[in-house]
N, C-alpha and C positions, 0 to 999 in steps of 0.2 A: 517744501523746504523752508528752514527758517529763515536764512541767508544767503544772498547768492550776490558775490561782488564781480564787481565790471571794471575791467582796467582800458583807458581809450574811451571811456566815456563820451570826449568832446567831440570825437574824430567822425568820422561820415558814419561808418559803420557803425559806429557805436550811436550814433545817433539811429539809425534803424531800430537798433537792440534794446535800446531802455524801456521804449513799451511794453515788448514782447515779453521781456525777463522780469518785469513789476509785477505782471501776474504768475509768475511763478514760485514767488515767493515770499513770507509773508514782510520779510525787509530786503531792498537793490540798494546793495551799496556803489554806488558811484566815485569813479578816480579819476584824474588827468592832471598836467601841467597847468591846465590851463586856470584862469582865475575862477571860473563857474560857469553853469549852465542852465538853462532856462526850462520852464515847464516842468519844476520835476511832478513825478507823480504822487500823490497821498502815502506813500511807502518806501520812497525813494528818499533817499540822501546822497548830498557830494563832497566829497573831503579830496582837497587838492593837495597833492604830491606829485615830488617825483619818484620815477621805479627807480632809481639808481638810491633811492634813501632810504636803507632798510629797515631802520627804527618805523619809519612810518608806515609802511608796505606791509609790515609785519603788524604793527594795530588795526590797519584796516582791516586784513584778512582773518585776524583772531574772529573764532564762531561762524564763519564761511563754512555751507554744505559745499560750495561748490565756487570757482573762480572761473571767468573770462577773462583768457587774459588779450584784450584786442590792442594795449598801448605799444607803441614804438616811434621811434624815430622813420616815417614812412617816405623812406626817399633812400635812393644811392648816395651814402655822403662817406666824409674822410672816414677811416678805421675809428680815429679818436671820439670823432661825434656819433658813431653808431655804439662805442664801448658801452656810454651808461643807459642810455636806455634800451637798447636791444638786448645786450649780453646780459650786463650785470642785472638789469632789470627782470631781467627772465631769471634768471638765478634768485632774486631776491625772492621771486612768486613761488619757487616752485620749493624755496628750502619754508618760507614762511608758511606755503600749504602744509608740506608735509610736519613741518613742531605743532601746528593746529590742529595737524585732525582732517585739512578736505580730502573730502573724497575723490575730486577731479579736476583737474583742469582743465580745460577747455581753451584750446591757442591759435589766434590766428597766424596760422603761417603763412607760406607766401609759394605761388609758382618760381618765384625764384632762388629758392631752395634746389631748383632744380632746372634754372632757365638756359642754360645751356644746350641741353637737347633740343635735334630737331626738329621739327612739328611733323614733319611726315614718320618719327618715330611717336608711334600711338604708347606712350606710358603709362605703366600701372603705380599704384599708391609703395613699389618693392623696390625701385628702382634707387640703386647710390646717389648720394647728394652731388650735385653737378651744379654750382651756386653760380650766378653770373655779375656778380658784384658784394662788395663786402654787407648789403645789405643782405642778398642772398646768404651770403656766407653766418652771419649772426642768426638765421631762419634756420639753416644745417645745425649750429649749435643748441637752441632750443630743442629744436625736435629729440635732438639725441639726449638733452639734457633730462627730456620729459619718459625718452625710453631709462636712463639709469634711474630716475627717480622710484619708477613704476618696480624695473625689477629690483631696486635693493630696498625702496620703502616703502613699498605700494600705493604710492599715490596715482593710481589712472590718472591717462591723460589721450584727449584727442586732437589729435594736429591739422586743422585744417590749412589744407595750401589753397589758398584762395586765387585766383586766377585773377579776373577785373569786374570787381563789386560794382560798374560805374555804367551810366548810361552808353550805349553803342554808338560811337563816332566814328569808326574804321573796320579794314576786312578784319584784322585781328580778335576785335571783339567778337567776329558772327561765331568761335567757333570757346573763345574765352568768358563769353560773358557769365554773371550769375546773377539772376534778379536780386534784388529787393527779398522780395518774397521768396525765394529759392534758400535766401541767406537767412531766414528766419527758421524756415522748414528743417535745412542743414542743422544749425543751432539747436532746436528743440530736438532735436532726433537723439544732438549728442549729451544733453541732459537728462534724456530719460529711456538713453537704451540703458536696460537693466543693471549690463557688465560689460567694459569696452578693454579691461589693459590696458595695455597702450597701441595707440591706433594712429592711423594717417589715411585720411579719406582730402581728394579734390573738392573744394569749392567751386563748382561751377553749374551750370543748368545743363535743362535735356537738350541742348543745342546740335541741331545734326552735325553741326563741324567739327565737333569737340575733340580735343585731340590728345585727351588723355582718361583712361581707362578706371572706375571709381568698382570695376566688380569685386575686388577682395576687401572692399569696406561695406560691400551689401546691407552685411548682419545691422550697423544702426538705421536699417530702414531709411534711411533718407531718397525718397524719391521725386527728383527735380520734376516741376509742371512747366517751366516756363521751356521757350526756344527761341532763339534769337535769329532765327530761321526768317520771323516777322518783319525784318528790319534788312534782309539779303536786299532786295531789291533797289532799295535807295541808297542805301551804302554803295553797293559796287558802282549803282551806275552815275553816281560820283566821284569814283576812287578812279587814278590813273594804278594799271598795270603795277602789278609789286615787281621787284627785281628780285629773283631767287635767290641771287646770289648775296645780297644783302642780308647781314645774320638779323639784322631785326625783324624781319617778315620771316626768318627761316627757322627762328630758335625761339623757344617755348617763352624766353624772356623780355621776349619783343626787344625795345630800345636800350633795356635794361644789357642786354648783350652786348652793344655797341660803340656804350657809353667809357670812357675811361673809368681806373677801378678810381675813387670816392668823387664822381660829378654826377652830378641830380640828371636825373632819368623823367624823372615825373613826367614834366611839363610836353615832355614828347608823346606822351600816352594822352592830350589833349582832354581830360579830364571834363565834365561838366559839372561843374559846382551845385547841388540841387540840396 
């Protein structure tokens, strides 16, 4: 490919991603809010924006084979602060993909697209959107943003609902987690299956716990190495007893469930900054 732009450049994941995606192609166009980023590589460039500015979003993406789109507002917050860069931000990517010409999208969505559910219900990639915060709720709109684009102007696109990209600190992760390395593997798979539509596959590794079902996303071959299986042992036997009845241990959106709809969630998912 000639081009392949990344949105969320600054953010963790996207910090994973810049590597991987510089050798894919012969220029990585780099985005984010933020004022810049470090390291880039001999092929990389960074042009700072916001997604809610379409003028801009739109020059970046002009001659993109292909877009990441990893940038949002990554937290439970008011409606109004998830409006620009969740919503319209994903609108801005997916109308500027399709006047250009990409061929795909590529989106990180989120389990909270669908945090609501269970955990003892094992869901597949078919299941209605069940959002558990307006963050979730902006996640439910992309993806369907990304299904009408696809059937009315063909822009492919693949939805990743990513679970928790982040080091394993709790029981929740043994069965959420998705390496590093799993999230690289996911990634390429959905830039080079041949023909995707529109698609929604789980971000998560081969973790015995896992508590949701990635077989009708098979075809992009993505097959998770890692298991978080590794890490059962010291986690629990530091963890007191979960309450069942508490929706954050019970519902696929952990704390994200529990939280009033626009208060920050994050910080209860205890995060490891790496």
């Amino acid at each position: 490919m000639k081009k392949i732009v990344l949105t969320g450049a600054a953010g963790r994941l996207g910090g994973y991603l810049r590597g991987p995606l510089s050798k894919l192609a012969d220029t990585l166009v780099c985005t984010d809010i933020a004022d810049g980023i470090d390291d880039l590589a001999g092929n990389e460039t960074y042009v700072q924006a916001d997604l809610a500015d379409k003028a801009a979003i739109h020059a970046i993406i002009e001659g993109a084979d292909m877009v990441l789109h990893f940038g949002a507002l990554v937290d439970e917050a008011s409606f109004e602060d998830i409006l620009g860069p969740n919503i319209i931000g994903s609108y801005n990517v997916w109308e500027a993909a399709s006047l250009h010409g990409v061929r795909r999208v590529i989106y990180a969505s989120s389990i909270h697209a669908v945090g609501m559910y269970p955990k003892n219900e094992h869901i597949g990639v078919d299941v209605p959107h069940r959002p558990d915060g307006f963050y979730g709720l902006a996640k439910c709109f992309s993806e369907d943003l990304a299904r009408m684009y696809w059937e009315k102007r063909g822009v492919e696109a693949v939805c990743l609902r990513i679970l928790s990209c982040a080091t394993v600190t709790n029981p929740r992760a043994l069965g959420s987690w998705l390496s590093e390395g799993d999230l690289v593997r996911l990634v390429e798979r959905s830039i080079d299956t041949p023909v995707t539509g529109f698609a929604i596959a789980y971000g998560v590794s081969a973790n015995d716990r896992s508590p949701v079902d990635n077989a009708a996303a098979s075809f992009l071959g993505y097959r998770p190495q890692d298991n978080a299986e590794q890490f059962a042992d010291d986690i629990l036997a530091n963890s007191d007893p979960l309450d069942p009845q508490d929706k954050a241990h019970m519902c696929h959106g952990g704390p994200f469930a529990t939280t009033e709809l626009g208060v920050s969630a994050i910080a209860a998912l205890n995060l490891v900054d790496d």
